[in-house]
C-alpha positions, 0 to 999 in steps of 0.5 A: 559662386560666380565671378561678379567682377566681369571683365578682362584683367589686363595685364599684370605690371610687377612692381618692384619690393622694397630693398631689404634695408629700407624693409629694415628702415621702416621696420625699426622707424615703425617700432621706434615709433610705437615705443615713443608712444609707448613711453609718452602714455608710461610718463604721464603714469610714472612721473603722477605716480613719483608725485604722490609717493613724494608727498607720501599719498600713494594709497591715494594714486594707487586707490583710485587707479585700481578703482578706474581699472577695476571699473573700466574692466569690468563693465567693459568686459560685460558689455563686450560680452553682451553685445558679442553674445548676441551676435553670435547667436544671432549668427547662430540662429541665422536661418539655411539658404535657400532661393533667394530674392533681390534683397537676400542677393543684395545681401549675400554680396556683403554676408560673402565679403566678410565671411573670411573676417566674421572672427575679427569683426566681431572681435572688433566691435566688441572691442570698440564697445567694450572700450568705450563703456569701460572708459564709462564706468571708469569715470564713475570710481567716486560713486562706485566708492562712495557705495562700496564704503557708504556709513549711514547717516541715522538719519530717515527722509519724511516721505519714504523713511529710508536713510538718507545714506540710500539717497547719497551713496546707493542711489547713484550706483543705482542708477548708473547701474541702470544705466548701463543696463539699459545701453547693454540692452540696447546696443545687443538689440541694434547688433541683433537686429542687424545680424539676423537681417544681414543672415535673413533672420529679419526680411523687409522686402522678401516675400512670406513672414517679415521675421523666423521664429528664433529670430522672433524669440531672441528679439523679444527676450532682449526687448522684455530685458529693456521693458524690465529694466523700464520697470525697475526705472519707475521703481527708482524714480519713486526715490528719485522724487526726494531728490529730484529738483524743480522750478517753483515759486517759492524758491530756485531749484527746489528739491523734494516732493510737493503735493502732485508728487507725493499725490499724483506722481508717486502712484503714477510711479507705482502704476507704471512700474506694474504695467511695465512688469507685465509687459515685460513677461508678454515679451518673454511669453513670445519663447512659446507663443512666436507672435509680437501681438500682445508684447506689441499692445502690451508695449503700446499701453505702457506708451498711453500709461505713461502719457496719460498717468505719468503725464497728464494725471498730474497736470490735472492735479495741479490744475484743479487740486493745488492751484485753487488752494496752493499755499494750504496744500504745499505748506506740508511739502513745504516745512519738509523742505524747510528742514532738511535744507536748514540741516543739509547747510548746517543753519538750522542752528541759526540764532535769529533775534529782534533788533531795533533798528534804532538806539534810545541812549544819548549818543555822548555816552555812547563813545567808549561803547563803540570802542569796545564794539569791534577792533575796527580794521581800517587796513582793508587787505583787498586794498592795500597790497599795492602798498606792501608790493611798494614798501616791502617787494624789495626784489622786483623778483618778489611779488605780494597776491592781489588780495591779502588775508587777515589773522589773528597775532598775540601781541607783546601784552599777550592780546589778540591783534587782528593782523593783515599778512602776506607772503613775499611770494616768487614773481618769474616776471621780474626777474633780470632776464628770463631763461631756463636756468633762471625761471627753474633753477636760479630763482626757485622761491620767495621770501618771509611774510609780511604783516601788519597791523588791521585796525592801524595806518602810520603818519603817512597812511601806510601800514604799520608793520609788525613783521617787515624787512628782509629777511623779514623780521619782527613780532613774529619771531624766527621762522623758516622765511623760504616759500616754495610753495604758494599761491603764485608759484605755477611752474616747476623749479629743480633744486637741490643740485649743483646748480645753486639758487638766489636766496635772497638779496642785501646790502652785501650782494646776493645770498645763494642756497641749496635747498635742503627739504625733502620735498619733490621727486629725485632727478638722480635716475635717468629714467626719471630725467626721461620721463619728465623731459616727456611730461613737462615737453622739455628735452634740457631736463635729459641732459642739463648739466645743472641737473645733477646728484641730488636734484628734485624737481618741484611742481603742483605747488600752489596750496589748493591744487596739492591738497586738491591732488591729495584728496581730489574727493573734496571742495577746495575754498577759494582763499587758502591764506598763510599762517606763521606756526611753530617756527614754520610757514603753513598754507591753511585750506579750507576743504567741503565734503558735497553731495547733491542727494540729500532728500527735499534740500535745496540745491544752490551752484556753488560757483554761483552762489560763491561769487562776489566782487572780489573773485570777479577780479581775482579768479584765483580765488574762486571754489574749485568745486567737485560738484558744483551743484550741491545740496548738502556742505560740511567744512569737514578738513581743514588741510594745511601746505608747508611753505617750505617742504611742500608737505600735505596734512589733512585733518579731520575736523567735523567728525560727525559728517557721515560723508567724510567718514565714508571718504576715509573708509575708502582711503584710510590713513589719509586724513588724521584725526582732530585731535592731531591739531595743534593749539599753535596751528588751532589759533590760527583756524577760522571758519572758511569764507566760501561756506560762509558765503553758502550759507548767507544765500540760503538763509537769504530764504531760508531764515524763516521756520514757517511755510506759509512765510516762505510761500508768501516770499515776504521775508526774501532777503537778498545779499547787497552789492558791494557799493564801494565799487560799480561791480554790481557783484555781491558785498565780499564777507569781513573778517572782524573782531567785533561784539554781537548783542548777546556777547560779552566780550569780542570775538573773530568773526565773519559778518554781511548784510542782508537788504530786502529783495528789490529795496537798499535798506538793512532788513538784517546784519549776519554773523559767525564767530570764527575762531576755532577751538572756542566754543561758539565756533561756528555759531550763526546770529542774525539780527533782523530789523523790523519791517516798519524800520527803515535802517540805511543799507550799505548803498545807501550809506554809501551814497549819504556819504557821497552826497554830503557837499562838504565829504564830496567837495573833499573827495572830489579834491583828492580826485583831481589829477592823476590822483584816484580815491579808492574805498576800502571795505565798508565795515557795519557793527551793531551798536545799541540797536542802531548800526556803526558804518566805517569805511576807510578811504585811500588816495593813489596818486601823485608821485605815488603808485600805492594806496594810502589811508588818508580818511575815514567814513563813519556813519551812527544814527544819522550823524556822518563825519570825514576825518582822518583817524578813527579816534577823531571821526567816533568823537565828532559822531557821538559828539565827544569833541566838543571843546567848551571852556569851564566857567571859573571857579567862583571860590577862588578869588585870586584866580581872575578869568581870563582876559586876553590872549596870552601872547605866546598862545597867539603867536603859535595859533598866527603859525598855526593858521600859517601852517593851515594855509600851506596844507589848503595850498599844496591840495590845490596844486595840479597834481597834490604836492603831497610832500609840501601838505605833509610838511604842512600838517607837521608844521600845524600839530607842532604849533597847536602843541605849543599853543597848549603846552603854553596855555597850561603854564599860563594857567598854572601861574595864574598869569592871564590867557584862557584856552582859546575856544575856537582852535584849529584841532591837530589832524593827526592824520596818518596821511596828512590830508585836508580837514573839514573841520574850516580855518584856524581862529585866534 
């Protein structure tokens, strides 16, 4: 070929080489650079792969790392290989040279420039793609796994009658598949066309035919591999209509078959599936025929099918078939629907029962019924850890989490108390002074638990502790208090050297420890040193001297996120919360098995539908979900995280779910069977808040078992908002022990209201008993309120309290000044057809940072009061409080009735009314004199005390002076606040 570059050269100009020690400089910085690269990408590896051997879950990091290499191999070595065979031989089919035109001369400049590098050119795009489809193919190790080891679920979907196994675990391999297949195919035609027009197997502008024969045969085969591969994607999508989800009246995201599908789209599936199957065999006929004409038409009539079979056929279907008569035709899809998302989110079992709405008994006899009801929780623990961080921090190094949790404790006399409890958790912004040495090695852990009592508050409205102090002591005994591993503890400690830690702090000065646990990885070798240093960014791990024999270093230490790492094929709840078991400190974790292919269920958004006032301000607290749409849920683990070692156990505890046990097949050893749970550990299970939350939103539709109901949308229910705070997110669930209808005695349960959608009035109460190992467990009852019953819902209740002019003067007095009046947890408890409403309200403010129970709200039947205990605020409601002096006994007639005033009686009521006078006096100072109201409320009940100590002697001496009948009653208030009840009265 002739010289193109045209022109003189010029001269040539030597430039001089490098010296031999620069060539040698920038040879070592060039290897000392592909090593450190090297060994950044080796750190990420081996300190991941020293975390799950020090948590003994090895088989967990080796399984899915062979998984993801195995599957990046694999389909990218078949890529690599379909794209580069088709380019050789479209190289190879390339067509001889012979006159060229203008365009074949253009080309012959680029088919001359890369001749002397075809070899690494091809092996580059290979490469590239191969690469790319293999970091593809890795990311699909779940449901590669979930095919290879899937267990049937023995259960068949209505419409085609297949194990719903095929939809869960083959269908989405399937699919993938496809997928795949389709971007081989693909990406082989672009790399082949590209190849026979750059070599002239395909012309543009050249004159005679636009393609060769070869070039013409190998195009056509691998677009009859596309249109086959279509064919089998209509065979597939005939399945995918039993998980496919659409927009419909009835409900958001619904799932399954409806009329057109199952009558319009399902033939329309199977029609194009044929078509597609002929096209595919008129391309490969062009092996013999070397003409596109019948593909052509071919592929154009599969384009026109699709369009008018699998387009338009279906609008007409729904136009003038189900539109005229819509609730007739759906109502069979409809029920289908019905069942299997009731079955998918574990509600079918859901007990729905009548409920008046209204109560026939005098309300007198109702006081003890209330008492046995519920253990009414006044502590609400959303509430009150700012107290327990006031009264129990200690250390301003120690914090308490923003939302406590409530559990079960047996008491001295062997019952179940239910019992708020926090841990003294690790809090690095408190500390003296922030350095390395400190935040990682000095200050490494918290200290005990916390707890006190859910259904009491003390004089002052403070908490009344069962387990407090430092170290923490009280009912619940002795137990290991270190807690290296909790919710807050976000960074890593290295521990266990010859640097010691700060155990805790007294009256004698600080206490040191070493930690002792087997928890962590060994910073003993130096290759490990170097590769923390690497993956934690921090070079003082390398050479620290605090670092020494023995040193570990511990991180991935909050409970969710270590069983989260464990198992990263589970949905971790939101709230994973503490539990004193067996002399030790365990995080308990609910965990989910999900999948989105359960045929005709529903699907909800699990961030969505987990949602509510208290994750809005607490994210922490959010699911942190594999799958964030799903439409089937099972609490199949329950997992628990030791405080002080660190140590991982997940437990088997739905040992139906065919979803777990297909996770267990593909990582065996993992997850220990249920009969491994202690009863230690099992009193203190409970039935997980985020499944709770779930199931309440789907039953907000999908408490109805009628098709014709359920199209109609007349019995949608919708979850209130929280009134005890302007949020405008849905009312949290509660933890309660209360008594449903049908029950005789309480048990632990998880309770929320339903109000109609659009309306505040009740429409339906919610529960679940909770308690594991009992036989209920898990069993759903609902009360639903007839239609034509309007029942006050938690809004409105909220609202009647605050428009009563007696309890909104009152509160708007608690909130003047720098005072602010907080609403705990309005609790409902069903009650001889009517509901029981209870809610505390706290005072922050004065001298004080804390919330402090200073009254309680309850409403019954219409009947509202505002007192300051519980006991006193049940009596006024039910009318037990009535004070009425008993006529004298007429048979006795050395008993004269009573006069007059015995003067010892009226002397403590004028000190009474003194003392009254004082407390209205100290609540109008600006800001509240909380201290002088407290002495005051003292100074009352001592001498209403003693004006009825004195009227009993009176009476027994038969002296004059009757029981007054209008006295100031004793608050008794845990807070010492003000009463309603007016002044005192000699």
């Amino acid at each position: 070929m002739p010289d193109r570059g045209g022109g003189p050269t010029g001269p040539r100009i030597r430039v001089g080489r490098p010296s031999r020690r620069v060539r040698t400089l920038l040879m070592t910085l060039g290897v000392l650079a592909v090593l450190g690269m090297a060994f950044t990408m080796f750190a990420g590896f081996w300190t991941d792969w020293l975390w799950y051997r020090s948590v003994n879950y090895s088989s967990v990091f080796t399984t899915t790392l062979w998984t993801k290499i195995g599957l990046f191999f694999v389909f990218g070595l078949l890529m690599a290989l379909a794209v580069g065979f088709n380019i050789w031989l479209a190289h190879r089919l390339r067509p001889p040279l012979s006159a060229m035109s203008m365009e074949q001369q253009s080309l012959d400049r680029y088919r001359m420039g890369i001749a002397p590098y075809k070899k690494w050119l091809l092996l580059g795009i290979t490469s590239l793609v191969g690469l790319i489809a293999g970091a593809s193919a890795s990311s699909q190790w779940r449901t590669w796994l979930m095919w290879v080891n899937g267990v049937p679920f023995h259960q068949k979907d209505p419409q085609f009658h297949l194990d719903i196994s095929f939809y869960t675990f083959d269908l989405p391999w399937y699919r993938f598949l496809l997928g795949f297949g389709f971007a081989a195919t693909i990406l082989s035609v672009i790399a082949a066309a590209l190849t026979h027009y750059l070599y002239g197997g395909l012309r543009v502008t050249s004159p005679g035919a636009r393609a060769t024969a070869a070039a013409t045969g190998h195009l056509s085969v691998l677009l009859g591999v596309f249109v086959a591969l279509k064919a089998v994607a209509y065979w597939l999508d005939r399945y995918g209509l039993a998980v496919k989800s659409s927009d419909f009246k009835a409900t958001d995201n619904w799932t399954g078959l409806r009329y057109v599908d199952a009558n319009a789209y399902l033939p329309a599936k199977t029609i194009l599936f044929c078509i597609a199957v002929i096209c595919a065999l008129l391309f490969f006929a062009t092996l013999w025929r070397r003409t596109w004409q019948l593909p052509v038409i071919g592929f154009g009539l599969m384009v026109l099918s699709a369009i008018l079979i699998g387009g338009l056929y279906p609008a007409i279907v729904q136009k003038f078939q189900v539109q005229p008569n819509e609730q007739a035709k759906e109502a069979p899809y409809v029920a289908k629907n019905l069942k299997a998302t009731r079955e998918a989110y574990g509600i079918d079992d859901a007990k729905v029962s009548e409920y008046e709405g209204k109560s026939t008994t005098e309300k007198t006899k109702l006081r003890d019924d209330a008492t046995d009801a519920a253990s009414i929780r006044i502590m609400d623990p959303n509430i009150v850890s700012p107290t327990f961080q006031q009264l129990q921090q200690m250390r301003n190094y120690y914090a308490f989490p923003t939302n406590l949790d409530v559990d079960r404790y047996s008491t001295k006399d062997g019952n179940d108390q239910d019992t708020v409890i926090g841990l003294r958790e690790l809090n690095l912004n408190g500390i003296p002074k922030n350095n390395w040495i400190n935040d990682h090695f000095r200050y490494t852990h918290g200290y005990g638990a916390v707890a006190a009592k859910g259904t009491e508050a003390d004089s002052q409205g403070r908490p009344v502790f069962t387990e407090s102090d430092l170290p923490s002591k009280g009912e619940l005994k002795t137990y290991q208090q270190r807690v290296y591993y909790g919710e807050k503890t976000n960074t890593y400690s290295i521990v266990g050297g010859p640097q010691k830690e700060i155990d805790y702090s007294d009256d004698n000065g600080e206490k040191t420890f070493s930690y002792t646990g087997k928890s962590g990885v060994n910073l003993s070798n130096p290759i490990n040193r170097a590769a923390y240093a690497v993956a934690f960014n921090e070079p003082q791990i390398l050479y620290s001297g605090a670092i020494g024999e023995g040193s570990r270093i511990l991180y991935n230490r909050t409970p969710k996120e270590r069983v989260e790492a464990v198992a990263p094929w589970l949905t971790i709840d939101g709230d994973a919360y503490p539990a004193v078991v067996s002399g030790k400190i365990q995080w308990i974790v609910d965990a989910y098995t999900t999948t989105n292919g359960y045929p005709y269920a529903s699907r909800t958004t699990l961030g969505d539908t987990t949602a509510d006032s208290l994750t809005a301000t607490n994210n922490s607290r959010a699911v942190v979900a594999q799958q964030n749409q799903v439409n089937y849920i099972r609490n199949s683990v329950k997992a628990t995280v030791d405080a002080y070692t660190g140590q991982v156990k997940l437990y088997q505890w739905d040992t139906q779910d065919p979803v777990l046990k297909t996770w267990m097949k593909a990582f065996p050893g993992t997850v220990e069977p249920k009969g491994d749970i202690s009863q230690a550990l099992m009193d203190h299970l409970r039935y997980p808040q985020d499944l709770f939350k779930v199931q309440r939103e789907l039953l907000s539709r999908y408490h109805v078992e009628d098709a014709q109901t359920f199209l109609s949308g007349s019995e949608v229910w919708q979850v209130p908002d929280d009134p005890t705070n302007k949020s405008g997110n849905a009312v949290p669930p509660y933890y309660l022990s209360m008594k449903m209808p049908d029950q005789s005695s309480q048990a632990f349960s998880l309770t929320t209201t339903f109000t109609p959608n659009g309306r505040d009035n009740l429409s339906a109460f919610m529960s679940v008993d909770a308690e594991a190992g009992t036989s209920d467990y898990g069993k759903i009852r609902i009360l639903k309120l007839p239609t034509n019953t309007a029942v006050n819902g938690p809004k409105q209740v909220q609202s009647q309290f605050n428009s009563k002019p007696d309890i909104a003067e009152t509160i708007s007095l608690l909130n003047r000044g720098d005072s602010t009046v907080e609403y705990g947890n309005l609790l409902a408890v069903p009650l001889d057809g009517e509901f029981l409403y209870v809610e505390p309200v706290y005072v922050r403010g004065g001298g004080l940072k804390y919330p402090l129970l200073r009254k309680l709200l309850v409403t019954y039947g219409g009947n509202t009061a505002f007192e300051d205990t519980l006991g006193t605020a049940l009596n006024k409601v039910f009318g037990a409080d009535v004070s009425t002096t008993p006529p004298p006994d007429q048979g006795d007639t050395t008993k004269p009735p009573p006069t007059s005033t015995n003067p010892t009686v009226q002397e403590a009521l004028n000190e009474a009314q003194e003392a009254f006078d004082a407390g209205q006096k100290a609540l109008s100072k600006q800001p509240i004199d909380w201290e002088a109201y407290g002495k005051a409320q003292k100074d009352l009940e001592a001498a209403l005390t003693r004006a009825e100590q004195a009227q009993t002697e009176a009476g027994k001496s038969g002296g004059s002076g009757g029981k007054p009948s209008s006295s100031p009653k004793p608050t008794g208030s845990p807070s010492g606040s003000p009463s309603p009840s007016g002044s005192p009265s000699g």
